[in-house]
SEVEXKE-199550 format. One record per residue (C-alpha): residue number from 1; residue in one letter; x, y, z. Coordinates in Angstrom, 1 decimal, padded with zeros to 4 digits. Layout:
! residues N
<NUM a <X Y Z>>
...
! end
This chain:
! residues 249
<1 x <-020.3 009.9 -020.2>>
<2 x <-017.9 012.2 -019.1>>
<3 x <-014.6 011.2 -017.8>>
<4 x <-013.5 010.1 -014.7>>
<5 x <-011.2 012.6 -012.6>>
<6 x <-007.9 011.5 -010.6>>
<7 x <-006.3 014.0 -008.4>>
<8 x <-002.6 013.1 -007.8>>
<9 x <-000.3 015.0 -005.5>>
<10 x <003.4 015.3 -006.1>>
<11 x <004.0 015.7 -009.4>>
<12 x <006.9 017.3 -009.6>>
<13 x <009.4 015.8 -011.7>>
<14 x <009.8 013.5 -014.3>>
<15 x <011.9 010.7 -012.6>>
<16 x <008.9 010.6 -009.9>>
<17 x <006.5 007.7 -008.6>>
<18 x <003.9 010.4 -009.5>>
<19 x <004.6 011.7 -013.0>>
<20 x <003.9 007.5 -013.4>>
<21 x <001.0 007.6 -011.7>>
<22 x <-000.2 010.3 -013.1>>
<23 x <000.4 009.1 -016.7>>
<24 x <-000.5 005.8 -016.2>>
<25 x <-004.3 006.4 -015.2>>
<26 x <-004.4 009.0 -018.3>>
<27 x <-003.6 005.9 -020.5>>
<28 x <-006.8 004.5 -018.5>>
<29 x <-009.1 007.1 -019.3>>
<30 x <-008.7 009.4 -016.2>>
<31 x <-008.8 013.0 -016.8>>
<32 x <-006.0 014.3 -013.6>>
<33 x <-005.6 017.1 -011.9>>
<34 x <-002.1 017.1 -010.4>>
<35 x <-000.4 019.3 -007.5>>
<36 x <003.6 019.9 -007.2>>
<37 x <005.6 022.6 -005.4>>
<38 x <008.4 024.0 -007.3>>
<39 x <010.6 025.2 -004.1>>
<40 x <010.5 021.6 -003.0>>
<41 x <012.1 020.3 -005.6>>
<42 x <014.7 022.9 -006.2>>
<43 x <015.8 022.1 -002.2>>
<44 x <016.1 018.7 -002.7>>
<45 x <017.7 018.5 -005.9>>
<46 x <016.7 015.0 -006.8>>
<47 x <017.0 015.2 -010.4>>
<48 x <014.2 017.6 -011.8>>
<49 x <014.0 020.7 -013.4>>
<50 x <011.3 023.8 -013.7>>
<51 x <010.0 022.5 -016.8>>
<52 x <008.9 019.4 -015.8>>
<53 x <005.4 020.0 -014.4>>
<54 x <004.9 021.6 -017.7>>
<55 x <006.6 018.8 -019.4>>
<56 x <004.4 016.2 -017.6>>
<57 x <001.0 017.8 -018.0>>
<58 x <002.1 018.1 -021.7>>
<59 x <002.6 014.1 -021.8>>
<60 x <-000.9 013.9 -020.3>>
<61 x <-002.3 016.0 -022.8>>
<62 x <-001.1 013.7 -025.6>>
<63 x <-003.1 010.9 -024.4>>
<64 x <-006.2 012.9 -024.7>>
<65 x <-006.7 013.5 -021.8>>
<66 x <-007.5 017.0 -019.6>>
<67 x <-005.0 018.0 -017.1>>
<68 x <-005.0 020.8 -014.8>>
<69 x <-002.1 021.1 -013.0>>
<70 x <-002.3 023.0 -009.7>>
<71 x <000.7 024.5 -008.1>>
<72 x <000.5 024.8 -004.0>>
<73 x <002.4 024.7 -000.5>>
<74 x <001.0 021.6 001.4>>
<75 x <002.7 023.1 004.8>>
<76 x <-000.3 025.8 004.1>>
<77 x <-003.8 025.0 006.2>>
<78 x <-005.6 025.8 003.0>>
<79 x <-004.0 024.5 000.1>>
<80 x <-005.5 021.1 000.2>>
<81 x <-008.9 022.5 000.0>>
<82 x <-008.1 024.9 -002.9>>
<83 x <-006.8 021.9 -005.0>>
<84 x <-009.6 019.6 -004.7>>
<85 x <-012.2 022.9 -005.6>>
<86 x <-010.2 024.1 -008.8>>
<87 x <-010.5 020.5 -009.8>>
<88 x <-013.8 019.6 -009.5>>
<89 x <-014.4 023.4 -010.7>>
<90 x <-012.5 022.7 -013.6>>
<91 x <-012.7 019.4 -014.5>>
<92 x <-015.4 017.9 -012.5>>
<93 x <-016.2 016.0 -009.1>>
<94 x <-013.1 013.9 -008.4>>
<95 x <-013.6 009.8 -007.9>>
<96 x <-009.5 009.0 -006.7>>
<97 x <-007.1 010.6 -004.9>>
<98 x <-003.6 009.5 -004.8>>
<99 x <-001.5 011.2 -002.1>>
<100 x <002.2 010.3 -003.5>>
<101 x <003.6 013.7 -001.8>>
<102 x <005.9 013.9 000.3>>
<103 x <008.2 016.1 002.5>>
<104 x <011.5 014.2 003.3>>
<105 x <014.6 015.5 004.6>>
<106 x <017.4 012.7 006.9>>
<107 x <017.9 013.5 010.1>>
<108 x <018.1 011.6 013.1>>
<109 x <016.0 011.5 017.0>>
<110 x <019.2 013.9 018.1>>
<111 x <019.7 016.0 015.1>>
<112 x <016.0 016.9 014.0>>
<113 x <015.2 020.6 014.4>>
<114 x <011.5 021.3 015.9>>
<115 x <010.6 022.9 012.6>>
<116 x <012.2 020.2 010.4>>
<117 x <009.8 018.1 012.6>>
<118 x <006.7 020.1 012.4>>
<119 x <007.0 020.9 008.3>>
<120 x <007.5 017.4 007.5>>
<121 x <003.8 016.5 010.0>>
<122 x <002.2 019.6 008.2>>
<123 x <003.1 018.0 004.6>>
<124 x <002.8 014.0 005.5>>
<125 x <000.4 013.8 007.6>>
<126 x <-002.0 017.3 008.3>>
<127 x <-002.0 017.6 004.1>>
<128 x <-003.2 014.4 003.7>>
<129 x <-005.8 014.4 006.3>>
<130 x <-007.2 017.5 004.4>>
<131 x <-006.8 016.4 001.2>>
<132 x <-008.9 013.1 002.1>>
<133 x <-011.4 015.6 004.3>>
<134 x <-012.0 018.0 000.8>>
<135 x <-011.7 014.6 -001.5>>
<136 x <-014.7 013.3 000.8>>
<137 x <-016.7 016.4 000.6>>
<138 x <-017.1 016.6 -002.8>>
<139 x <-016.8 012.6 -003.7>>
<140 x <-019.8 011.7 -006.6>>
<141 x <-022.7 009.5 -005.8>>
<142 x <-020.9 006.7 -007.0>>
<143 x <-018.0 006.8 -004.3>>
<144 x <-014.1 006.8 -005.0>>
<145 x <-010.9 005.5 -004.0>>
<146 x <-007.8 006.7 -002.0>>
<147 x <-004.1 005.6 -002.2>>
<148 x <-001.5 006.9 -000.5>>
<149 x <002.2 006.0 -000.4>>
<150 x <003.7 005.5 002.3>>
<151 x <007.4 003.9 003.7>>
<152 x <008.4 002.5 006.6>>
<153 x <011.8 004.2 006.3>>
<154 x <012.6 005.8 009.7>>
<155 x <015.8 004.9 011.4>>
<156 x <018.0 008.3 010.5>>
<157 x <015.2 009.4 008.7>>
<158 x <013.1 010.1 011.9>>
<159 x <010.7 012.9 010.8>>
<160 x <009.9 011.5 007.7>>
<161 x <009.4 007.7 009.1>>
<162 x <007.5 008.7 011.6>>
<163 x <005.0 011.3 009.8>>
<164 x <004.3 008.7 007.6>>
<165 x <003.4 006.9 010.7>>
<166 x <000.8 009.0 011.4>>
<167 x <-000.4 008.9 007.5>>
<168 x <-000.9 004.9 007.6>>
<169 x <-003.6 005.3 010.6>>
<170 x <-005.0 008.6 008.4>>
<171 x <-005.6 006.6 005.2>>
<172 x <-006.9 003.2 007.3>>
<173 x <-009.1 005.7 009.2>>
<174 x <-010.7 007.0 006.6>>
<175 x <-011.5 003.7 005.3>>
<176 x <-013.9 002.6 008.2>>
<177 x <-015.4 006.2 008.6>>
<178 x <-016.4 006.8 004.7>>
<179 x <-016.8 003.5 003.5>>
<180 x <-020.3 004.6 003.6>>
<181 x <-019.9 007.1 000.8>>
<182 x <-018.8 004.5 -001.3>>
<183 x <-014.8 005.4 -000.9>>
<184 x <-012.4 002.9 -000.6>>
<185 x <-009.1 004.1 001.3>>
<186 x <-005.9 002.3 001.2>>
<187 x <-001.9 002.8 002.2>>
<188 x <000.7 001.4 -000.3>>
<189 x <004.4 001.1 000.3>>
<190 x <006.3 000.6 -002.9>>
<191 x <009.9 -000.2 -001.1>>
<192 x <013.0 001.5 -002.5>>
<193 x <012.7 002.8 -005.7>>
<194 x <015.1 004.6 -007.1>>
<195 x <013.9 008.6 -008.4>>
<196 x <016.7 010.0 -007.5>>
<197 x <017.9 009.5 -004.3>>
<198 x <020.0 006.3 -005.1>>
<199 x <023.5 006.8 -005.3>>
<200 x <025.6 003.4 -006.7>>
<201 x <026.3 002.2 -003.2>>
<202 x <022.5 002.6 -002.1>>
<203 x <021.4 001.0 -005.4>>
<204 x <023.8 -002.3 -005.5>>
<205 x <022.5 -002.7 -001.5>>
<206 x <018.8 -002.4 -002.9>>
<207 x <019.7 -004.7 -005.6>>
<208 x <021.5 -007.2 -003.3>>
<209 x <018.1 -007.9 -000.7>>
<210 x <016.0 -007.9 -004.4>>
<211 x <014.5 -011.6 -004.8>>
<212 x <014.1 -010.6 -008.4>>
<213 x <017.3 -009.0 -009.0>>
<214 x <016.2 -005.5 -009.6>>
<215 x <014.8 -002.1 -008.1>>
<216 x <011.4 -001.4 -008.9>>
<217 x <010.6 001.3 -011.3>>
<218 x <007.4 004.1 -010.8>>
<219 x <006.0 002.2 -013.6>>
<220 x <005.6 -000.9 -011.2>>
<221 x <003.7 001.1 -008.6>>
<222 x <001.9 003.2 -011.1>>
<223 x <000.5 -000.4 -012.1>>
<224 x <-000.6 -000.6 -008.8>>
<225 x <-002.2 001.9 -008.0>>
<226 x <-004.3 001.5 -011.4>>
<227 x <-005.6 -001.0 -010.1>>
<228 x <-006.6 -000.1 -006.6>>
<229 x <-008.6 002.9 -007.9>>
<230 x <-009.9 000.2 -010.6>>
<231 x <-013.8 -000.7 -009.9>>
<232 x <-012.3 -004.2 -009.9>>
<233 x <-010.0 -002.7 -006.8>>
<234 x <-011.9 -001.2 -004.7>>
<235 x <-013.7 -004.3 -002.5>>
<236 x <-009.5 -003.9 -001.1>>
<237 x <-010.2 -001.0 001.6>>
<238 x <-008.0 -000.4 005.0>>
<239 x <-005.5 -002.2 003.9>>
<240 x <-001.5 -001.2 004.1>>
<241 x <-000.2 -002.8 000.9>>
<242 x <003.5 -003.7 000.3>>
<243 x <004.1 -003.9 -003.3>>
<244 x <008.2 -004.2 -003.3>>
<245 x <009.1 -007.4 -005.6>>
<246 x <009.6 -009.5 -002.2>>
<247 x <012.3 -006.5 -000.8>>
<248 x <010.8 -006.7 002.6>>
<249 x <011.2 -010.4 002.9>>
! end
């Protein structure tokens, strides 16, 4: 039988939820089809470098797995639709699709520029909704799954908060209108984990509202999501999921 297809979005760098994500389910037996976006990364400077795509799709290989990676703008109308096709084209009809993407950029309700608003909607929210629409489309017989990571992060970090907002009632959406094509469609929140962002102060507050003691990794998530894209996971659908060792208690 051939082998199972994962599309995961953000793949950019190395120290990401998504490299883990993406690695993890090759472990499994997924062959993945990953998206990233070089000019994101270089603006936000969170640690990466233009090798790692390569770098990651490399590690994939090594499992024995096939990759295709699949460079493209989410802020463009039609990128969503040309990932999905090159990877069922490519690699065959995809059965999961992780959304672990994002656009996000502080600011605050005073501060946020009207196209800093409307490029983080366009990435968090229109992207996804397209990328489930094209994932749905072309879904096998047999059904699939869809995870998407979401935070609820939005005091100071307004555009960002709130277009992952609008993502939660996407993903829960989709849930209740496909469930009939056999796809499961949840929204996961992994908490604070550190890829980058963290600076020591940020990372001993984290630390100090941990009931365990310690950030969680992208290996922790990645763990996750293996599951929820499982056979065994998906009877879980329209759920928002806090995995976040007990940080939001």
């Amino acid at each position: 039988m051939p082998s199972p297809v994962a599309c995961v979005t953000g793949v950019g760098r190395k120290n990401g939820i998504a490299r883990a994500i993406a690695l993890t389910l090759a472990h499994d037996g997924w062959d993945i089809a990953f998206n990233y976006w070089t000019p994101y990364e270089e603006r936000m400077s969170l640690g990466g470098s233009a090798d790692d795509p390569a770098d990651i799709a490399a590690e994939i290989e090594a499992t024995g797995r096939r990759v295709l990676p699949i460079e493209a703008d989410l802020t463009a109308p039609d990128a969503p639709a040309h990932i999905l096709s090159r990877a069922k084209s490519e690699l065959g009809p995809v059965s999961a699709l992780v959304l672990s993407h994002s656009e996000s950029v502080d600011s605050s309700i005073l501060d946020t520029s009207v196209e800093s608003f409307d490029r983080h909607f366009a990435v968090n929210a229109r992207a996804a909704w397209l990328l489930i629409r094209a994932f749905a489309l072309q879904v096998p017989p047999d059904g699939g799954s869809i995870v998407a990571l979401t935070s609820d992060h939005v005091v100071h970090n307004m555009p960002y908060g709130a277009s992952k907002g609008a993502l939660d009632r996407i993903v829960i959406a989709a849930a209740g209108e496909l469930g009939d094509r056999g796809i499961s469609s949840n929204v996961l929140n992994p908490g604070p984990v550190d890829t980058g962002w963290m600076n020591d102060d940020i990372r001993a507050s984290g630390i100090a509202r941990q009931p365990t003691g310690r950030l969680g990794t992208p290996d922790d998530i990645a763990k996750v999501v293996r599951f929820l894209v499982s056979p065994d996971g998906r009877w879980i659908s329209g759920q928002l999921l806090t995995a976040d060792g007990g940080f939001s208690i």
